[in-house]
Every structure is written in structure tokens, then in C-alpha cells.
C-alpha positions as CSV (number, residue, x, y, z in Angstrom):
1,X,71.2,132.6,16.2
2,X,67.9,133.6,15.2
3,X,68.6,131.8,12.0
4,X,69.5,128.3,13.6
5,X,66.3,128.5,16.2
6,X,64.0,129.0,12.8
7,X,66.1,126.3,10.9
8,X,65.2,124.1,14.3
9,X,61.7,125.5,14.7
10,X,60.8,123.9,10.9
11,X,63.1,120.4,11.3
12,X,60.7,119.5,14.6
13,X,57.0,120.8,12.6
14,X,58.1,118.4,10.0
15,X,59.1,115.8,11.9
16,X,56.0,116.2,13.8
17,X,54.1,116.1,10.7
18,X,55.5,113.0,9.0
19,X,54.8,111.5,12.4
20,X,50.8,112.4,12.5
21,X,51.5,111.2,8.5
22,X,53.3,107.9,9.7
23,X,50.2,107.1,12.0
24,X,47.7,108.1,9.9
25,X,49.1,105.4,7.5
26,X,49.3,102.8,10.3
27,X,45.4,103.2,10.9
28,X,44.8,103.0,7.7
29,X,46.3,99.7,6.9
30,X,44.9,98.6,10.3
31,X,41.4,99.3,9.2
32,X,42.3,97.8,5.7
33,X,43.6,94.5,7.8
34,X,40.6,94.5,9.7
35,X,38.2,94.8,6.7
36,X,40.0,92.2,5.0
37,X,39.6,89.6,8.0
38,X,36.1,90.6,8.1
39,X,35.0,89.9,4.7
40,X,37.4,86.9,4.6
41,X,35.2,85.6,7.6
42,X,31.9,86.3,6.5
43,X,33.0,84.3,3.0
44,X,34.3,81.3,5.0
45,X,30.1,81.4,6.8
46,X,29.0,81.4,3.5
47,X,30.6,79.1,2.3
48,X,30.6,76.8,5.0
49,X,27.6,73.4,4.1
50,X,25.0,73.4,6.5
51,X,25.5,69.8,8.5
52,X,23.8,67.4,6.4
53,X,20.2,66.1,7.9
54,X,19.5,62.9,8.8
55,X,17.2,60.1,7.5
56,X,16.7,55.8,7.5
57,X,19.7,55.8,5.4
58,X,22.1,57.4,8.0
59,X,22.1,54.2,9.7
60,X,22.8,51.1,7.4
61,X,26.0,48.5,7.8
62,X,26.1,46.6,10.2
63,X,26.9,47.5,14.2
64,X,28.1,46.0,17.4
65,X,25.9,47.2,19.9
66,X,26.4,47.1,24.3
67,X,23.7,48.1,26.6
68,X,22.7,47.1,30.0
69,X,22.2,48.1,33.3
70,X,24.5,45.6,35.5
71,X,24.9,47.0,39.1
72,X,22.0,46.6,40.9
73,X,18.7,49.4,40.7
74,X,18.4,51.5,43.9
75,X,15.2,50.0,44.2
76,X,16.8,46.8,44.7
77,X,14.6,44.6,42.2
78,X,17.0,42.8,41.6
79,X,16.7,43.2,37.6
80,X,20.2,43.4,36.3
81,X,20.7,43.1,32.9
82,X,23.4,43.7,29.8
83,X,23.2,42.7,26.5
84,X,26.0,43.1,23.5
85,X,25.3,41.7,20.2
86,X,25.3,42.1,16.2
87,X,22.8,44.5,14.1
88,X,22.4,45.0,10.7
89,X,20.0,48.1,9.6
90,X,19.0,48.0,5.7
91,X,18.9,51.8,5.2
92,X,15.2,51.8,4.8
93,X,14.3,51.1,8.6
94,X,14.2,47.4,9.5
95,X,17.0,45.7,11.6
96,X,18.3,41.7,11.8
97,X,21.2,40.5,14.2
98,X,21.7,38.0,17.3
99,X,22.4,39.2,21.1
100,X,23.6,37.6,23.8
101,X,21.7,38.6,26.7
102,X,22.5,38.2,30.2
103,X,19.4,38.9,32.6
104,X,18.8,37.9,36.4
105,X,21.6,35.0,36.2
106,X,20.5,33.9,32.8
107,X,22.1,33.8,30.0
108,X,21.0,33.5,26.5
109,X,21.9,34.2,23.0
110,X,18.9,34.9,20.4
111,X,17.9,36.3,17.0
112,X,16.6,39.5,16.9
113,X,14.6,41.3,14.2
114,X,13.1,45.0,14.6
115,X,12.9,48.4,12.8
116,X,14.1,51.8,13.6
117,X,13.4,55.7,12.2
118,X,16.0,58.0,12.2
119,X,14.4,62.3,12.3
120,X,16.6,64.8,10.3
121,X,17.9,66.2,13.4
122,X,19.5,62.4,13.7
123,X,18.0,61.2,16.8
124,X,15.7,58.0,16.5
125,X,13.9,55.2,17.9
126,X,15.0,51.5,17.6
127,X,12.3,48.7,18.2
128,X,13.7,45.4,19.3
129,X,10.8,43.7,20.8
130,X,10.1,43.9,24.0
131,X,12.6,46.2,24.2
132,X,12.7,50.3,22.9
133,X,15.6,52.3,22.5
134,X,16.1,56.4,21.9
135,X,19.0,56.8,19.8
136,X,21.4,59.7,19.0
137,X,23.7,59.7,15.8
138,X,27.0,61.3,16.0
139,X,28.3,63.8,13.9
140,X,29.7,61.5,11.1
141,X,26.7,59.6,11.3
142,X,28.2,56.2,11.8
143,X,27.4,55.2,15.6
144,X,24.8,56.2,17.8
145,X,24.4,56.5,22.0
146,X,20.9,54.3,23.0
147,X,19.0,54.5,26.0
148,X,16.0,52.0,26.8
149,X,12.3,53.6,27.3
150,X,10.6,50.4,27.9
151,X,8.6,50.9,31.0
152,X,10.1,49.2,34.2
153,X,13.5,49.3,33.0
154,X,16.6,51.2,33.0
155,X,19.4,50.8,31.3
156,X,21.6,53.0,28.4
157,X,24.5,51.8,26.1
158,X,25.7,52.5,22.2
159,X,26.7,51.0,18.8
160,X,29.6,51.0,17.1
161,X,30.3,50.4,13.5
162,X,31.7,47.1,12.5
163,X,33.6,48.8,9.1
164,X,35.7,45.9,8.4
165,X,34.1,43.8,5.6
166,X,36.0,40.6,6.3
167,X,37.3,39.5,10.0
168,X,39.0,36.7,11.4
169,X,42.6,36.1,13.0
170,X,44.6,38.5,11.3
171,X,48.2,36.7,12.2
172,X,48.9,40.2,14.0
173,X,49.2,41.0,17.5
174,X,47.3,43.7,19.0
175,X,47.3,45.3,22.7
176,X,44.1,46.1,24.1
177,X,42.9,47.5,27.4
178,X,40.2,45.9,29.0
179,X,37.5,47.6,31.1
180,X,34.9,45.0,32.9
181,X,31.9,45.6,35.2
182,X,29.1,43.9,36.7
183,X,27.9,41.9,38.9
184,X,27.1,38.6,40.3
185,X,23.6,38.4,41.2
186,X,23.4,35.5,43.8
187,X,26.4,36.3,45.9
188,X,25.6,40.1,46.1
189,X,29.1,40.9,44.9
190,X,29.9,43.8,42.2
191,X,32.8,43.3,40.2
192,X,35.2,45.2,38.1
193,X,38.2,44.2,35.7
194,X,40.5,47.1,34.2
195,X,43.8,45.3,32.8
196,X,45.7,44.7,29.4
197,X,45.0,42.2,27.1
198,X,47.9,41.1,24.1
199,X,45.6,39.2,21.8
200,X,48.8,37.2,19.2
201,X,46.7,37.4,16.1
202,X,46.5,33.5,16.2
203,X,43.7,32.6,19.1
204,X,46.4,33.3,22.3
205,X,45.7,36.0,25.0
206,X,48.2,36.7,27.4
207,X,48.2,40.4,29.7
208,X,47.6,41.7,33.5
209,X,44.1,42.5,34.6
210,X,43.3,44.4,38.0
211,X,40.6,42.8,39.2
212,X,38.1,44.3,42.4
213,X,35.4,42.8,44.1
214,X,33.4,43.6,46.7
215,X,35.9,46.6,47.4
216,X,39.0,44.2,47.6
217,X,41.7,44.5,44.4
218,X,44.1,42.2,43.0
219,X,46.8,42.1,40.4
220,X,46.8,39.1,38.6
221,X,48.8,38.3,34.9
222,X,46.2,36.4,32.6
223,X,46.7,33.4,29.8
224,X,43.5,32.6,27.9
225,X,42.5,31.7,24.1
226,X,40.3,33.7,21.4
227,X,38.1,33.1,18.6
228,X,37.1,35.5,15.7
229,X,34.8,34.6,12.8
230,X,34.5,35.7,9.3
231,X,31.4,37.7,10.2
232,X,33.1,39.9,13.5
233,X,31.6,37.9,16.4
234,X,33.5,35.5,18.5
235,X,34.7,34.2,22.0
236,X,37.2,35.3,24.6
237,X,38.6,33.2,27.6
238,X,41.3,34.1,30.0
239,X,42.0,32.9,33.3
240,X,43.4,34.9,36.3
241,X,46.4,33.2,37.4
242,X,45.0,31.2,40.9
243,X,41.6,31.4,39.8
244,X,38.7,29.9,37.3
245,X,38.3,30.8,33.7
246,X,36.0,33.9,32.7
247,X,34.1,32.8,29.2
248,X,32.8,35.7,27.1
249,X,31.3,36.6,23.9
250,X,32.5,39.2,21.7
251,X,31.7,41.7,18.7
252,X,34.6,43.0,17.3
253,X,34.5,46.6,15.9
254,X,35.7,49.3,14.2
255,X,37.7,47.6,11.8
256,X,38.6,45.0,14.8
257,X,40.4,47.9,16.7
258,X,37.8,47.4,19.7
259,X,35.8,44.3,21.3
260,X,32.5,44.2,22.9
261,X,32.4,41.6,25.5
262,X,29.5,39.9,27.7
263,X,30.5,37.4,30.2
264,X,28.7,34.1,29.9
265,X,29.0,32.2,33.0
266,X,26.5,31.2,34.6
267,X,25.4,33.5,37.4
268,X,27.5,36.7,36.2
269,X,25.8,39.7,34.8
270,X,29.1,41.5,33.8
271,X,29.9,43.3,30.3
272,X,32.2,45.8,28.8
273,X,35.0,46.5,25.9
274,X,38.5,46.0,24.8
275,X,40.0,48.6,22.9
């Protein structure tokens, strides 16, 4: 008996010692796991390019830019504005391109020439006399977010890359959704479109738009006609079923995936996209 409480005695300090072995083995490949993520992590921060600073060069190609301020100011002077046009920057800090600029009921479209600087932390300035722009690069360095400084005025927008070396009508259809606001300065009524266009690829638009003014919304379908140049600029018009045409100008960007749009009737200070 005393024999088989000894034999019993030794079978649980062994057990218990390959146990304390068993963990002892655990925490050591849990501190070898651990040290292995560690160094793994710090080689990944070394080895990881600091983000590339910015210069002039940073911004070159040509862009589709929108900006405006088209509701009414708070101060109610009456000095609604929006502009989209074309922009070509050389690299070297010195801008060309045309805009369509709809201001106070009129509407124009002009040449523009200007310059810009670009900081290594990538924000900038653009010059487009009489108007002065802050800008901020993204992080691939191919659009930017602008706000206008010029005294008086207040108004923000961005610019998009045009990418697509060659545009016109493709022959493919493409669905776009449309979002529209603005307002019309003489009536006092605000306005906003938000709809679906179906542009055929060969100058035809057909789609539903949602349109509200003046807190009052209708669902309308739409017909209308397009135009596209070789150099990305071009003209929209669609028609609300029961009511007028709306006439636009456009930029298309990003390879044509996306449209920049300024209404130019008379009287309307109203802008967006399509994309």
C-alpha cells in the first residue's frame, strides 16, 4: 500500500513538473512571437518612404476647376457667384485656361491667365486676377480643394484632373448622377437639382431629376442633348418634362467619369457636377 501511494506520490510531481515545463515553453515562444512582431514592425517604419514633398511641379496637366459661392451671403449683398472652367499649370508656376463665370445675373465666359506656388507641405496660392485662391493638394498630388482670400468675397470650391488626353463622344453610354444648386438672383428663389442623367455616348441625354425650389419638390423625367470637344469642355441641355430648357456648360474630368456644370441662362447663378 505504501508502495502504490509512493508510486502515486512521483506520477503527480512529474506531471506537475512537465506542466511548469509545458508553460515555461509556452512563455517562451510567446516572448519569441512577440519579439518577432516587434522587430518586424520597427523594419516596416524603417522602411516605410517619408511622403514625398511638394513643389511647382506637383501641379501640371491640365484641371477642371468649380468654385463659387451661389446662395445668397448672410449679409444679403446680394453677390452670388460660381465659376467652373479649364486650367492648365506648366509645372513651373504659371496657369492659362477659360471660365465661365456666372456673377450677379451675369454671365460670361473669359480667358484667364495667372500663376500659382505650391510649399513642400503641398498647400499653395493660385493668382487669377482679381481673384486669389489658397489651395491644398491631396495625397496623390493630382487635385487640390481652393478657397478665395480676395477681400469682400467668399466663396470655396476644387480642381479635378482632366487625365484623359483625348475627349469627345465616346459612342458609350454612361449613367451619371447629377447634383445642382443655386439660385436665381431676381426672383429670390434658391434652387436645387439631384437626379440621374443617361448620357448615350452620341450627344442624347435622357434620366429623372428631382428638382426643389423655394422649398417645393418635383419629380420630373428629363430629354436633352450634349456636346463634348476634343479638348474636355462642352455643353449640356435637358429639359424637365412641362417645363423650359436648362443650358449649361461643362468640363469633363477624370478621364470623362465626372462633369462640371454651370448653368448659363440668363438670371441663374446655379452650378455643380455629374458623376
Amino acid at each position: 500500500m505504501n508502495e502504490i501511494r509512493q508510486r502515486s506520490a512521483r506520477i503527480l510531481q512529474l506531471t506537475g513538473s512537465d506542466a511548469g515545463h509545458e508553460a515555461g515553453r509556452r512563455t517562451i515562444l510567446h516572448l519569441r512571437t512577440l519579439t518577432a512582431i516587434v522587430v518586424f514592425l520597427g523594419l516596416m517604419m524603417i522602411a516605410r518612404p517619408a511622403a514625398a514633398a511638394c513643389s511647382k511641379a506637383s501641379l501640371k496637366g491640365t484641371y477642371g476647376i468649380s468654385w463659387g459661392w451661389p446662395q445668397e451671403l448672410y449679409a444679403g449683398t446680394a453677390n452670388e457667384a460660381f465659376v467652373v472652367g479649364q486650367i492648365t499649370a506648366d509645372g513651373k508656376g504659371n496657369l492659362t485656361g477659360t471660365e465661365t463665370v456666372s456673377y450677379e445675373s451675369s454671365i460670361q465666359t473669359v480667358s484667364i491667365t495667372g500663376t500659382y506656388a505650391i510649399a513642400s507641405s503641398c498647400t499653395g496660392t493660385i493668382s487669377i486676377a482679381p481673384d486669389f485662391f489658397n489651395i491644398y493638394l491631396n495625397s496623390s498630388n493630382n487635385g487640390f480643394q481652393m478657397t478665395l482670400t480676395t477681400a469682400g468675397f467668399e466663396a470655396v470650391g476644387f480642381g479635378l484632373p482632366q487625365v484623359s488626353d483625348t475627349c469627345g463622344l465616346t459612342g458609350k453610354a454612361q449613367k451619371l448622377a447629377v447634383n445642382l444648386v443655386g439660385t436665381i438672383p431676381g426672383s429670390s428663389v434658391n434652387k436645387a437639382i439631384v437626379g440621374e442623367l443617361v448620357l448615350s455616348g452620341k450627344g442624347k441625354v435622357t434620366g429623372t431629376v428631382s428638382i426643389n425650389a423655394n422649398y417645393s419638390n418635383s419629380v420630373e423625367t428629363i430629354t436633352g442633348t450634349y456636346t463634348e470637344a476634343s479638348d474636355c469642355t462642352g455643353t449640356l441641355q435637358i429639359t424637365p418634362k412641362g417645363s423650359s430648357a436648362l443650358n449649361f456648360n461643362s468640363v469633363f474630368v477624370n478621364g470623362g467619369e465626372e462633369l462640371l456644370l454651370i448653368e448659363t441662362d440668363s438670371g441663374t447663378v446655379i452650378g455643380g457636377t455629374a458623376q
